[in-house]
Structures are given as C-alpha cells and as structure tokens.
C-alpha positions in Angstrom: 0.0 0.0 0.0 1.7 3.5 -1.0 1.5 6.5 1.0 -1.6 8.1 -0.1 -3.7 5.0 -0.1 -2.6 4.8 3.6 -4.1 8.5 4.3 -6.7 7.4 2.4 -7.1 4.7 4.3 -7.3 6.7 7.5 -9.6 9.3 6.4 -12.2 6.3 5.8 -11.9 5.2 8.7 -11.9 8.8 10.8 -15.0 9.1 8.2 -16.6 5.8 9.4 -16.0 6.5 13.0 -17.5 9.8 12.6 -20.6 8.4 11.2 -20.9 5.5 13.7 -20.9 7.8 16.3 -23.2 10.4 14.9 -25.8 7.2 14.7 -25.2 6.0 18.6 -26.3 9.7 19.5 -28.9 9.5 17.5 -29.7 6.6 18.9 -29.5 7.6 22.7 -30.8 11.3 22.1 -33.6 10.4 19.6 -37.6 10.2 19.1 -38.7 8.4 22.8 -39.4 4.3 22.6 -37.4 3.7 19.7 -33.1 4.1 18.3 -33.0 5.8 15.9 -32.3 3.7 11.9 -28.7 4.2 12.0 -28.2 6.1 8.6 -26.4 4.4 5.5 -22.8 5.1 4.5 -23.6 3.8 1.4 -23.3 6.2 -1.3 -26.6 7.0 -3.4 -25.8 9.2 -5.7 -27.5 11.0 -8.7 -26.1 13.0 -11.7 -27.4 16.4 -12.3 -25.8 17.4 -15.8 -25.7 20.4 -17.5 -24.8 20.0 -21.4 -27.1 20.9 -24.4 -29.3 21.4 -21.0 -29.6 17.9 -20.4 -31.1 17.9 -16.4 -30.4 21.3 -15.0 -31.5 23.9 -16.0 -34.2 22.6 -18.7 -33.4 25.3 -20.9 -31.1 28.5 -21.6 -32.0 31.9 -20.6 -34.7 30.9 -17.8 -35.3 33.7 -15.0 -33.0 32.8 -11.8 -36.1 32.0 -10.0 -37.3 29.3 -12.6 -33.8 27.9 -12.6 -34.0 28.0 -8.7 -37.3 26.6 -8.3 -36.7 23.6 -11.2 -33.0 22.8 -9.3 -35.2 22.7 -5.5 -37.3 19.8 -7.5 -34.7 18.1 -8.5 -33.6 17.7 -5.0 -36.6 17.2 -3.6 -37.1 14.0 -5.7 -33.4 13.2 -4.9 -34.6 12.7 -1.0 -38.1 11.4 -1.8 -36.0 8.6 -3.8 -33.4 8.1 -0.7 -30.1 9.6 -2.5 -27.6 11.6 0.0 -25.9 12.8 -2.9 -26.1 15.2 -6.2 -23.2 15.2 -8.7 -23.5 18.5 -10.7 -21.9 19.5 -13.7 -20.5 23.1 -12.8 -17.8 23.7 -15.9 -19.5 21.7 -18.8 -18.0 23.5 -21.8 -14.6 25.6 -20.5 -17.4 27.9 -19.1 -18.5 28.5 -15.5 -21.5 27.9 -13.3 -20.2 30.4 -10.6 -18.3 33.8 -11.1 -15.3 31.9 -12.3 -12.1 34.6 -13.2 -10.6 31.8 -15.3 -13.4 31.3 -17.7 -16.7 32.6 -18.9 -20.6 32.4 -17.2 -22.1 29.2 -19.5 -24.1 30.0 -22.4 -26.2 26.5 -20.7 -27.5 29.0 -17.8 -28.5 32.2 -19.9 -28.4 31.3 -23.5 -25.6 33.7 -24.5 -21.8 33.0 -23.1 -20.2 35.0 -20.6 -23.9 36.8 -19.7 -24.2 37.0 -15.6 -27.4 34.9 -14.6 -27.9 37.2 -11.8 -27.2 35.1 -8.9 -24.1 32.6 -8.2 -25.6 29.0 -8.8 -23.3 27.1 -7.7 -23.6 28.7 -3.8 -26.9 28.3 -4.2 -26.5 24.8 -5.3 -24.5 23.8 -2.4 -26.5 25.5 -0.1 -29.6 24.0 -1.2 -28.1 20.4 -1.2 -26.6 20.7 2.5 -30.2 21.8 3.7 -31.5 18.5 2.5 -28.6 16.8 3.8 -27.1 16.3 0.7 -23.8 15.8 -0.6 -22.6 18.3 -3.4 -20.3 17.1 -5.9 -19.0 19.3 -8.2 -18.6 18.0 -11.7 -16.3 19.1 -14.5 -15.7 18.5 -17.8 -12.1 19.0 -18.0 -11.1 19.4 -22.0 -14.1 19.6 -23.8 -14.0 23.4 -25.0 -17.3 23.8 -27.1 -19.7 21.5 -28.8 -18.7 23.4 -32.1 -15.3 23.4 -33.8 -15.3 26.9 -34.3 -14.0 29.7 -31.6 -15.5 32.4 -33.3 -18.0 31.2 -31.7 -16.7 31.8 -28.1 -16.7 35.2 -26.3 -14.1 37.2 -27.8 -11.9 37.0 -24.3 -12.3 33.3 -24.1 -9.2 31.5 -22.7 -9.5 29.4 -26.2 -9.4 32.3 -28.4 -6.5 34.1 -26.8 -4.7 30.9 -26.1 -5.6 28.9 -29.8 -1.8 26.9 -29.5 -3.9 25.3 -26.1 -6.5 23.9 -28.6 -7.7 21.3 -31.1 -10.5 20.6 -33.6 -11.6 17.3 -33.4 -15.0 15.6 -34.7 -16.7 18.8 -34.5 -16.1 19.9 -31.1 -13.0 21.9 -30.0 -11.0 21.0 -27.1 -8.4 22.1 -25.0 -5.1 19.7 -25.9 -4.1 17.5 -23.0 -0.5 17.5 -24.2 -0.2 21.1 -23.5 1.2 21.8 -20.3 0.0 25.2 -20.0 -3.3 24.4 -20.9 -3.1 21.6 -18.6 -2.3 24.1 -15.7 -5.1 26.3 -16.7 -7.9 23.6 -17.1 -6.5 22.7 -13.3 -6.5 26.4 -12.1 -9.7 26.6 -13.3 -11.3 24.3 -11.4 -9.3 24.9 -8.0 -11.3 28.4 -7.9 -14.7 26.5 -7.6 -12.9 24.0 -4.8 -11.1 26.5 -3.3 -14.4 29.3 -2.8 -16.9 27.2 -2.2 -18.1 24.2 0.3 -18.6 21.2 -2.1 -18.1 18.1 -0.8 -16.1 16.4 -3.9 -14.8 17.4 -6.8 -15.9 15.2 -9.7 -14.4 14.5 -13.2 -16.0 12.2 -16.0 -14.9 10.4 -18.9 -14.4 12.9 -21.2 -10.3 13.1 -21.8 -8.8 13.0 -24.8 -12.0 12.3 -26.9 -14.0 9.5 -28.0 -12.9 7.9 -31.6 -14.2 9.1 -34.7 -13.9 7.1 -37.4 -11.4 8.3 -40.3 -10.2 11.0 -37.8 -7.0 11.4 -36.2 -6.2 13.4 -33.1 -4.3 16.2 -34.4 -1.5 16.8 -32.0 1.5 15.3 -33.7 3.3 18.3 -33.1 2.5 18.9 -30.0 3.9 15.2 -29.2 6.9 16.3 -31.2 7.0 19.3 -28.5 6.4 17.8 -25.2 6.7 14.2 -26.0 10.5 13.4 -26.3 10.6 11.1 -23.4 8.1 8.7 -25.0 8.3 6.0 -27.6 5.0 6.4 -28.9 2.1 9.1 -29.0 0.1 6.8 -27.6 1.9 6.0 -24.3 2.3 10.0 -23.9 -0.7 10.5 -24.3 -2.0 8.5 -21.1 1.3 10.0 -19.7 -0.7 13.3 -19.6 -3.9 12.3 -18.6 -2.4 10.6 -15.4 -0.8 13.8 -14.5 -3.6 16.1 -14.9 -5.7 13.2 -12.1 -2.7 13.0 -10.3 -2.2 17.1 -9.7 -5.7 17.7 -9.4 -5.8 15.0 -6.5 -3.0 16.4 -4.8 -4.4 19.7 -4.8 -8.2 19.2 -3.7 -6.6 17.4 -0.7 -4.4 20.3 0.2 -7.1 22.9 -0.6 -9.4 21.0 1.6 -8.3 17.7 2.9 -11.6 16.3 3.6 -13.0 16.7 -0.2 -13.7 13.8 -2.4 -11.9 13.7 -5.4 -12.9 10.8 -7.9 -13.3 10.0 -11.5 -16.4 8.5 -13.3 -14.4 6.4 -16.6 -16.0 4.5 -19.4 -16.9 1.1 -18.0 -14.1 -0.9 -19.6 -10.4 -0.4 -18.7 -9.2 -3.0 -21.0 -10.4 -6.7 -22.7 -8.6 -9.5 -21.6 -7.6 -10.0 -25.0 -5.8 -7.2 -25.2 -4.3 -7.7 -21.8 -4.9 -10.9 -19.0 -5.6 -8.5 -16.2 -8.5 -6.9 -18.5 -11.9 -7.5 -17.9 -14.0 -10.2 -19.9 -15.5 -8.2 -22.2 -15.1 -7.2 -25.7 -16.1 -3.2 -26.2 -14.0 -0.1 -26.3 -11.4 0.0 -23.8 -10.5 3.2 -22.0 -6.9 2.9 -21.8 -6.5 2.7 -25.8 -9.7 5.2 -27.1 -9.3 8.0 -25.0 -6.1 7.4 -23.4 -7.4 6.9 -19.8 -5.3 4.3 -17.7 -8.3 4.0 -14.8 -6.8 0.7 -13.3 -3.8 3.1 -13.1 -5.1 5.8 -10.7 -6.6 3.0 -8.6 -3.6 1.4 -7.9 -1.2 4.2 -7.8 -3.7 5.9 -5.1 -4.7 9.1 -6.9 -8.7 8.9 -6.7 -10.6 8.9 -3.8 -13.5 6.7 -5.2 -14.2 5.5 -8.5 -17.3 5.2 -10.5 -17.3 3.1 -13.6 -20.0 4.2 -16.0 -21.4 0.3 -16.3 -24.1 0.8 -18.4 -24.9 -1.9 -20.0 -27.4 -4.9 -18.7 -26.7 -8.5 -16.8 -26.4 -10.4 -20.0 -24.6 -8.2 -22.6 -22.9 -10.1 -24.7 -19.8 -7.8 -24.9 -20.0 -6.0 -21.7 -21.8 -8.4 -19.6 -22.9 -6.0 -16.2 -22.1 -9.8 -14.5 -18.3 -9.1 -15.6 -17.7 -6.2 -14.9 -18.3 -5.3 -11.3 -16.7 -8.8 -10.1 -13.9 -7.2 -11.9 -14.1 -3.7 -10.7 -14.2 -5.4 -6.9 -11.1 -7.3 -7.5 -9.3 -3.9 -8.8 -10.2 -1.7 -5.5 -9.8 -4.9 -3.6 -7.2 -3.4 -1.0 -6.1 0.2 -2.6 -8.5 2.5 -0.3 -10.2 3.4 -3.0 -13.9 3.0 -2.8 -16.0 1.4 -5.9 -19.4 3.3 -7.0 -21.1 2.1 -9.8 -22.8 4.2 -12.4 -25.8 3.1 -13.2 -27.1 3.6 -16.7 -30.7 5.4 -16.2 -31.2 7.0 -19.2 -31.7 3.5 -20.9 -34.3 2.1 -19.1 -37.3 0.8 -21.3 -34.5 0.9 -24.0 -34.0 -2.2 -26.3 -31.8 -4.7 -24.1 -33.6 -2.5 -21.2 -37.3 -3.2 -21.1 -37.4 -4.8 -18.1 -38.0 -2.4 -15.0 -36.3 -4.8 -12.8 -33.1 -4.4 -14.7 -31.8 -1.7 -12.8 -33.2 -3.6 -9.1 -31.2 -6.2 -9.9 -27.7 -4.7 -10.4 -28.4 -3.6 -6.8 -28.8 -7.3 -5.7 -25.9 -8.3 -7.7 -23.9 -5.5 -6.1 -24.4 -6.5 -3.1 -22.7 -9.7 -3.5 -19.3 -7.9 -3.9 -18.5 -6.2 -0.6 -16.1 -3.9 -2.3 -19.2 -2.1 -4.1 -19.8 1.2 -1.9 -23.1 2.5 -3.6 -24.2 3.9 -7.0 -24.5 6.8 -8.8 -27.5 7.0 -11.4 -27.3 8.6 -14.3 -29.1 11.3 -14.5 -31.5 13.0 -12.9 -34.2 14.1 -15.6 -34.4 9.9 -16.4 -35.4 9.0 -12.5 -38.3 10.7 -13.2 -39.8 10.1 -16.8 -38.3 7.2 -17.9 -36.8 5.2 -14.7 -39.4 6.5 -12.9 -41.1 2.9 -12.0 -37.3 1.3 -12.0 -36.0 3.6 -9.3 -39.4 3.2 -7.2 -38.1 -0.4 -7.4 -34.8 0.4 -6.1 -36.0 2.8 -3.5 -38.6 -0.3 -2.5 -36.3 -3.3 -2.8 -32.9 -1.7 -1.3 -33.2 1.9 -0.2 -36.4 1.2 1.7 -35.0 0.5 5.5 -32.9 3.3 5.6 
C-alpha cells in the first residue's frame, strides 16, 4: 500500500468513525421508545448534468427563479427517492456555473456565453443540497472546450481564443489539448477556484479526456507530441502519460485545498479486454486505456482517486460488456487500494431495447451487493429518475433503499 492510499485509508476510517458515532447519539438522544435507523454510508448518488441542458437547468436563458425553483425539484425527488448525494456538472464546456475569473458564465444558464445569470448558482446549489442533507459534488468536464469546432464562436476574451496553441479541432467539437502543459495548468487552475471558494463536498471528473474515436479521424496533436513528448516512444503512451498527470495534480491539490473533499473520476466502463491484456476484464467493447487514453486501473492502484465510478451501463447479460463481468472485476481492482467502488448506473436506458425490463436496474443492486467492495451507485441522470426510470427507481428505493 503507497502512502496516499494509507491516508486514504485513514480518512475512511476517521470518516466511518464519525458516522458510527453520529448514529449512537442519535440513537441515545432520539424520538422516545425507539433508536434511531442508523443512517447508510452507502453512497446514493445522482447526476445532475448540464450540457445541451440535459437535467439542470431545462433550458437557456430561464429567470434565476425558474432555474432555482426547477434545481429545489430536482432535490426534492433526490430525498423522496433516498439519495444523500447530487453530482452536478459546474464547468461543462470551459465555461462557468459560478463567477469563475478563469473562464466565462455558460451559455447552458443564460443562453448567450459570458452573460451574468444574476445570482451565483453554484452557492446556491450547495446550499440547497446541505439543507437537505445532501452531498454536493462538483462536476467538471475538464477538455471539452465547445460543442462546435469553431472559436469564433466563443466570447471574444475566451481562454481558447487568446490561447488557440492550447486547442484542437476534433469531430466537430473543439478542445483544450491534453499534451499542453500550459493548458493543462489552466484547465487545473480553473477548477481549484470552484474548490477553493466554495463548500462542495467532492470534486468530480467524468470520462471525457482525450475524446472519443471518430472514425477516419486522427487526433491532431502530432506536433505537440513532437514538442512535449520526447521522453516517450509512442504518442500513444504520452498521451495517457498526460492524462495521469492532470488526475494525479488535481488530486494532490483538492486534498491540500481541503483535505476532507472527495476527489474521484467516473471512466468509461471498460479499462481494458482481456484479449488485449490478462488483467482486462471479460469483455469485448471499447477500452478506455486505448480510445481515450485513460489508464483508470492506473489511478486505482497508484492511489490518486478517492473513489471510482465506472459508467457500467450496460445490462446483466450483454454479450460484450456483460454488467455480471464487470463489477466482479471492478471489486477485484479496489480490492485493497483504499479506494472506494461506485457504480454508475445507466438510467437514461431504461425501457431501452436490451432494457425493457424495470427490474433491470433492481437487480444490479442485488448483484452489487454480492461484492462487498461495491460502496453505492451513482444514477445517471436525474431528468431519467423521473420520466423514464421513474417505475425502476421506485423499485430500487422499494427493494434496497427502503430501511434506511
């Protein structure tokens, strides 16, 4: 066990300690005639995301009082389904959810980039989440520029646009290149503000790194490798090289901004195949470490995440990516590191062809539960656990959530 896995370590169990004694007072100084139900430590999470106004807020250039009253709602189902946790996409695009100096106010909230909203929603969103006992992780995207390829179409004083050496155009998006160290430092800086100014719980990244494979497209950073990757036999191994050190610097920093924050990563459900190497998982899909550069069993291992949460999003019985495969494998990769194992749990495709059944999602639980290195689940998102996975997440809350 290295160093930080051993504070790690520690903090879990100050954490658990902490907990456990919170629920014997409650137990001694609770309602009369009965102990309290000592409260889960299991996570229950929920994403709240904030692209192409996907959750939150439902569309661009509401009032702040509509996007305050439809944020409130999503909360309040949060509780009524028995999740102590909101995950919510803060920096979607290189833009801001909070008075950021680094970056612009989103277009997402207002409906024209760098336009004040008239209130700071990310205070409000953590305030509103700790007064419903609710955790508040902040989420960023931490490359992913715009959803155009264009920067004319960014704010004139746009980080992207005065900086355009930081950049590439890649399947028509545009992103900030990993291999960059300055834009690496910036895309850091720029999300230390948020962690630094305001009382989130965790700080949150996804799987967005170096982006997803387009066919007939190549990543065009050839010279940047040329640049910055002399030490490196191949583009490829550089490139993880730098997505490693953007996790590993932005978990040494939360923890010395505020040493009991979260920090943990939610990666594409498949780190490798066993056929492309024997400590892969049995599966045959896209694999992290090779698409989009991301070593995830890495970060585990080496200590640099507090938690991770696999985006397993596919059903018990997929023939490539078998749900049954996947978190036995998962276990066996936190098994002993410190790190804790959340699963994400793919609610958008409920009632979705492989889907249909609304015991799908119940069921993963029950599996889950076989694996005692599984520490809770995160559901993607939060606009799904009430229209489509409405009846699958009263299943949930019925069959596991329901004591507690």
């Amino acid at each position: 066990m290295t160093r930080t896995q051993g504070l790690r370590r520690i903090r879990a169990d100050v954490m658990g300690l902490a907990l456990g004694l919170v629920a014997i007072l409650l137990g001694l100084f609770g309602t009369t005639g009965a102990a309290a139900k000592e409260p889960t430590t299991a996570m229950r999470g929920m994403w709240i995301a904030g692209v192409e106004n996907m959750d939150w807020p439902s569309r661009p250039g509401l009032s702040a009082a509509q996007q305050q009253d439809e944020y409130r709602k999503l909360l309040d189902q949060a509780v009524a389904n028995k999740l102590n946790a909101v995950f919510v996409q803060v920096r979607p695009t290189a833009d801001a959810f909070w008075p950021s100096p680094f970056e612009p106010w989103s277009h997402w909230l207002t409906g024209q980039q760098g336009r004040d909203p008239g209130y700071d929603p990310l205070r409000f969103m953590v305030d509103e989440a700790h007064q419903r006992g609710l955790q508040f992780h902040a989420w960023f995207n931490p490359y992913r520029v715009s959803m155009t390829d264009d920067p004319q179409a960014l704010v004139p004083e746009h980080p992207a646009r005065r900086h355009p050496e930081w950049t590439f155009a890649y399947g028509g998006k545009l992103y900030y290149d990993p291999g960059v160290p300055a834009a690496r430092e910036f895309v850091t800086r720029a999300i230390m503000h948020a962690v630094e100014n305001y009382d989130v719980d965790g700080v949150h990244l996804d799987d967005y790194f170096y982006p997803y494979p387009v066919a007939g497209q190549r990543i065009p950073d050839e010279k940047t490798f040329a640049e910055h990757g002399k030490d490196f036999a191949n583009i490829e191994d550089w490139r993880r090289h730098n997505v490693d050190q953007l996790v590993a610097d932005l978990d040494a920093r939360v923890h010395r901004a505020k040493p009991d924050a979260r920090f943990g990563v939610s990666p594409f459900g498949i780190w490798r195949n066993a056929s492309s190497d024997p400590a892969g998982s049995d599966t045959r899909g896209l694999e992290s470490y090779s698409a989009i550069y991301a070593d995830t069993r890495k970060w585990v291992r080496e200590g640099w995440v507090d938690y991770i949460a696999p985006q397993v999003y596919w059903q018990i019985g997929h023939p490539a990516a078998d749900y049954a495969a996947l978190i036995p494998w998962w276990s066996k990769t936190v098994s002993g590191t410190g790190v804790d194992l959340y699963i994400g749990q793919a609610a958008y495709r409920v009632g979705k062809e492989g889907w249909t059944d609304p015991g799908e999602l119940s069921a993963h639980l029950t599996l889950n539960g076989r694996h005692r290195e599984v520490k809770g689940d995160i559901y993607f998102s939060a606009k799904s656990l009430t229209t489509n996975a409405a009846e699958a997440m009263a299943r949930v809350v019925k069959e596991h959530y329901a004591d507690r």
